[in-house]
C-alpha positions in Angstrom: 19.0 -6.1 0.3 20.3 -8.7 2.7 20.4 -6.3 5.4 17.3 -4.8 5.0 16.0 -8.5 5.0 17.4 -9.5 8.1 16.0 -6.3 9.8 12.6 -7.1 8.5 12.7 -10.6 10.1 13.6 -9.3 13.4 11.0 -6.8 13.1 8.7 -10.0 12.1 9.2 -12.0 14.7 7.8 -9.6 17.3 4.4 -9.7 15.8 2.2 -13.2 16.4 0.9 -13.4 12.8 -2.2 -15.5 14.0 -3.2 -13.0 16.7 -5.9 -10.1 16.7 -4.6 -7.2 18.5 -6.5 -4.2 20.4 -6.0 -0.7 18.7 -3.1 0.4 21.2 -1.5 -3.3 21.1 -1.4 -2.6 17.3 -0.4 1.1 17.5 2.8 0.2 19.9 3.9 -2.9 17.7 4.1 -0.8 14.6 6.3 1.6 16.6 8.5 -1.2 17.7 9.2 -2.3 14.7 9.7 0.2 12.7 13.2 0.1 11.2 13.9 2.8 8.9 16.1 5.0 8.9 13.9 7.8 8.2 10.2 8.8 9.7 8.0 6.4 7.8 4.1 6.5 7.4 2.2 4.6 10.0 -0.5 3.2 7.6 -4.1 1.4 8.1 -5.8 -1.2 5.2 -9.2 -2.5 5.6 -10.4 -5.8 3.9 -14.5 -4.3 3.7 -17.3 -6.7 2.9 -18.8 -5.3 0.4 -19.0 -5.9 -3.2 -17.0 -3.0 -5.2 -19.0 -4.2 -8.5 -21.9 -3.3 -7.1 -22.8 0.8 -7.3 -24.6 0.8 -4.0 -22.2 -0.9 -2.4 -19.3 1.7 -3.2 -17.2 3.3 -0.1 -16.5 6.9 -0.2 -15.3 9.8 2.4 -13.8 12.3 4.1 -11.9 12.2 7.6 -9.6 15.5 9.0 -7.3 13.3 11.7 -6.9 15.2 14.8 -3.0 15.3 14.7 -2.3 15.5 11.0 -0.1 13.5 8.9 3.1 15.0 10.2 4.1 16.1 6.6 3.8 19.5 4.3 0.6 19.1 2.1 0.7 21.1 -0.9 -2.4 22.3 -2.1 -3.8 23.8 -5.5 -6.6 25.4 -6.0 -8.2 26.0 -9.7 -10.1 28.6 -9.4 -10.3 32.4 -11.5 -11.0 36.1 -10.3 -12.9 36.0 -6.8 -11.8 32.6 -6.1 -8.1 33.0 -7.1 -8.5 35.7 -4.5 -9.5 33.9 -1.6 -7.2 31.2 -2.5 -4.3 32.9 -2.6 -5.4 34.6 0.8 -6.2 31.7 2.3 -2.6 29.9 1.6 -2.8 28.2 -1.4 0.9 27.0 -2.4 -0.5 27.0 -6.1 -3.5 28.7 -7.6 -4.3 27.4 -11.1 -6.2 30.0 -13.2 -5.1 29.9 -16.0 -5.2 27.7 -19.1 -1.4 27.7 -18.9 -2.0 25.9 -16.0 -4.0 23.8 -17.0 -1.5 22.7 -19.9 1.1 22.3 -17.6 -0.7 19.6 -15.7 -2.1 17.7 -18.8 1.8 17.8 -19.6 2.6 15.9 -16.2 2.8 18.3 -13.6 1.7 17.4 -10.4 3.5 18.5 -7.7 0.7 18.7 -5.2 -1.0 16.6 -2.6 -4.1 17.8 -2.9 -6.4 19.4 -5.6 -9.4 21.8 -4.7 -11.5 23.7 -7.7 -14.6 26.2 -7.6 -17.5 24.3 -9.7 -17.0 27.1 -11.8 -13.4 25.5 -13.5 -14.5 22.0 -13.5 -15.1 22.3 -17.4 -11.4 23.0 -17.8 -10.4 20.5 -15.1 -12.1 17.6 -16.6 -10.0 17.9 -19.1 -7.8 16.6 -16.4 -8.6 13.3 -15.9 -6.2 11.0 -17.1 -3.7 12.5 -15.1 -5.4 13.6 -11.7 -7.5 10.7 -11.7 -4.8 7.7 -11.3 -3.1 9.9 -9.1 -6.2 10.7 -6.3 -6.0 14.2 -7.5 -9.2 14.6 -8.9 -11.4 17.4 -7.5 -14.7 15.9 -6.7 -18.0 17.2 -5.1 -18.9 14.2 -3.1 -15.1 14.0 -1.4 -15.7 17.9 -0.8 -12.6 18.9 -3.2 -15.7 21.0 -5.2 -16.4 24.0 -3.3 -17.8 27.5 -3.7 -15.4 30.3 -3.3 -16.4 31.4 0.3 -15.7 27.5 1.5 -12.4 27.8 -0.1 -10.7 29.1 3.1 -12.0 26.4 5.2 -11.3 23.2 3.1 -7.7 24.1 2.7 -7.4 24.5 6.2 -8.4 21.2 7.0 -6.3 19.7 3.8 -3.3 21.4 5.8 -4.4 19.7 8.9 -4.7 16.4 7.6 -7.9 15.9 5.6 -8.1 12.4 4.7 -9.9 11.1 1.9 -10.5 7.2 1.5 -12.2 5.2 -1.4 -12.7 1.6 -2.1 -10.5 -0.2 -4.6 -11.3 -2.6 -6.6 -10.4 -5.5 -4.5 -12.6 -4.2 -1.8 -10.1 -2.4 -0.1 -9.4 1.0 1.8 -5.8 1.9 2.1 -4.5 5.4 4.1 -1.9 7.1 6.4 -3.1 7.8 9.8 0.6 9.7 10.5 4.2 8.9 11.1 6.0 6.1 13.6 7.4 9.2 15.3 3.9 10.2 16.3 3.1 9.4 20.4 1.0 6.1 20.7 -2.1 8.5 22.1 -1.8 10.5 19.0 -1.9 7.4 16.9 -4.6 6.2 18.6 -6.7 9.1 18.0 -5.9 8.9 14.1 -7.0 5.8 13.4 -10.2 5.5 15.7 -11.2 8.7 13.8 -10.5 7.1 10.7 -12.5 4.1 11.9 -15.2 6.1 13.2 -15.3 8.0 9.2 -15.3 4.3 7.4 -18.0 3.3 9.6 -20.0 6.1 9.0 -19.4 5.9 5.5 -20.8 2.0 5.4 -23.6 2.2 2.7 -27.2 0.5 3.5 -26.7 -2.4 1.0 -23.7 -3.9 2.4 -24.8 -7.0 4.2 -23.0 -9.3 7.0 -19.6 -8.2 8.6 -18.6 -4.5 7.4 -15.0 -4.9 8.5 -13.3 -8.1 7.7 -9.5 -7.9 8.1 -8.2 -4.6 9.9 -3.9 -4.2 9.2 -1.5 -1.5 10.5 1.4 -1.2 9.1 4.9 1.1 8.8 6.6 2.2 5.8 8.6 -1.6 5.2 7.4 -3.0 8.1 5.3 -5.8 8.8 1.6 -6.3 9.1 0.0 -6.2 12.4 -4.0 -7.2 12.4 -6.2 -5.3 14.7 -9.2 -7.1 15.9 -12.0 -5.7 14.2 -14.7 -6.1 16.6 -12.5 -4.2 19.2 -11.8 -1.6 16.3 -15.9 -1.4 15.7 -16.6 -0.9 19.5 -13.5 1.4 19.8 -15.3 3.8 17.1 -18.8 3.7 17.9 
């Protein structure tokens, strides 16, 4: 532990914890101080102001990032006869369609990244719930995880590219990946201001005063590094 503190100091002190940096200041700092052994997750939290008590104030939606997420997603699909069809076709690592299936997840299974049904199993896959729901599993129409058959083929395409979903917390807060330190600072760039670009599109007409309040990139272990939000807001307009 000593040594993984003394790495996270150094990495520390490169990053002025009282300053607001531009996208590609924050981008390049993350990079730099990185210091794990392995490829970690470049990742991006947002402070909103808005109240998440408040039902018209909730934060919601979809982003595909232009260069992925630089890992294997894993995608199951529940979905029966047609639909099972096209899934499979279309490159579904798991296609749920039976109620074996669904027994097996209610037991624990979920060895998947992402979860995509027909509307035609969401009786069975609200039965779900308790274990897709904690997990950010659970198929929904309004995240576009709820698709007819024929859309099938398209979804999981964009899940394998890097199909994003965000959602407020309860504290107010968005948290997501936007790729991997290994990732070239114009590729990084690209991620987030599209992920930007999606949470500002997503702001709903009752939130009042400053949308973004506190804008942090981060690395798997590393250390913060604020991004100005006002430059962030500009950048994704």
């Amino acid at each position: 532990m000593a040594k993984a503190g003394k790495k996270y100091l150094a990495a520390a002190a490169k990053v002025d914890r009282n300053k607001l940096y531009s996208i590609s200041e924050a981008v390049q700092l993350v990079k730099d101080t990185s210091f794990t052994t392995f490829d970690a997750t470049v990742e991006c939290h947002i402070r909103l102001g808005v109240d998440p008590r408040q039902a018209d104030q909730q934060v919601r939606g979809v982003v595909v990032l232009p260069h992925g997420l630089g890992k294997t997603v894993r995608i199951l699909v529940f979905a029966q006869g047609e639909g099972a069809r096209i899934a499979q076709e279309a490159g579904a690592d798991i296609v749920a369609d039976t109620d074996e299936w669904i027994k097996k997840i209610q037991d624990g299974f979920t060895d998947f990244d992402v979860a995509i049904a027909t509307p035609d199993m969401m009786g069975k896959v609200g039965r779900l719930g308790k274990v897709l729901g904690p997990r950010g599993l659970m198929p929904n129409p309004k995240a576009g995880t709820v698709v007819p058959p024929d859309d099938l083929p398209r979804v999981i395409k964009e899940a394998r590219a890097g199909r994003v979903e965000f959602r407020l917390d309860k504290t107010g807060n968005l948290h997501v990946p936007v790729g991997k330190v290994s990732f070239s600072p114009q590729a990084l760039n690209e991620n987030l201001n599209a992920f930007l670009d999606a949470v500002n599109k997503a702001k709903p007409a009752a939130a009042k005063g400053v949308f973004m309040k506190r804008i942090t990139l981060t690395s798997t272990m590393g250390p913060g590094v604020r991004v100005d939000p006002n430059l962030a807001a500009r950048a994704s307009a």
